[in-house]
N, C-alpha and C positions, 0 to 999 in steps of 0.2 A: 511428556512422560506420564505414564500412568503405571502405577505400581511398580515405577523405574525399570521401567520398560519404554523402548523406544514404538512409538505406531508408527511404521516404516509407510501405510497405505495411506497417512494422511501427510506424513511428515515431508516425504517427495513431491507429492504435487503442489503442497505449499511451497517446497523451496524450488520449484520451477518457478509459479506464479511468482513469488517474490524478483527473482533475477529477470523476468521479461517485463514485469512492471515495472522495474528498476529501469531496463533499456528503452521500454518506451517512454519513459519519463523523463530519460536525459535525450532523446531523440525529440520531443515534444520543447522543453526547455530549449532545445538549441533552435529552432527553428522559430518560436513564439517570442521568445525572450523572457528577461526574468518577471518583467511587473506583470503578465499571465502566470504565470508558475505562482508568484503570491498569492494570485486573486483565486485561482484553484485553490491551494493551502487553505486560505482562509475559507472558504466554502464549505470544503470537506473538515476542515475542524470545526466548525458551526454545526454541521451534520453530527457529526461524531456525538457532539456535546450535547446536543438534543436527544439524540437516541439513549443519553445516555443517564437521561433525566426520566423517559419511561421505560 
């Protein structure tokens, strides 16, 4: 929200992106299994964290 206002031209493609990552995530998980799905997690929280130090 900006100025409590909804940005409707960002806020729908995120909530696509969000629900297809969502699907491919559990479509990825079921076929890989769980101890992939952590070692991603862990990856991309490492990533995250880094970026988030510069």
């Amino acid at each position: 929200m900006f100025n409590k206002k909804i940005i409707w031209s960002l806020g729908i493609p995120m909530a696509l992106a969000n629900m297809a990552g969502g699907y491919l995530g559990a479509q990825i998980a079921m076929r890989q299994g769980a101890q992939w799905v952590r070692w991603i997690f862990i990856v991309m929280a490492c990533v995250v964290g880094v970026k988030q130090l510069f």
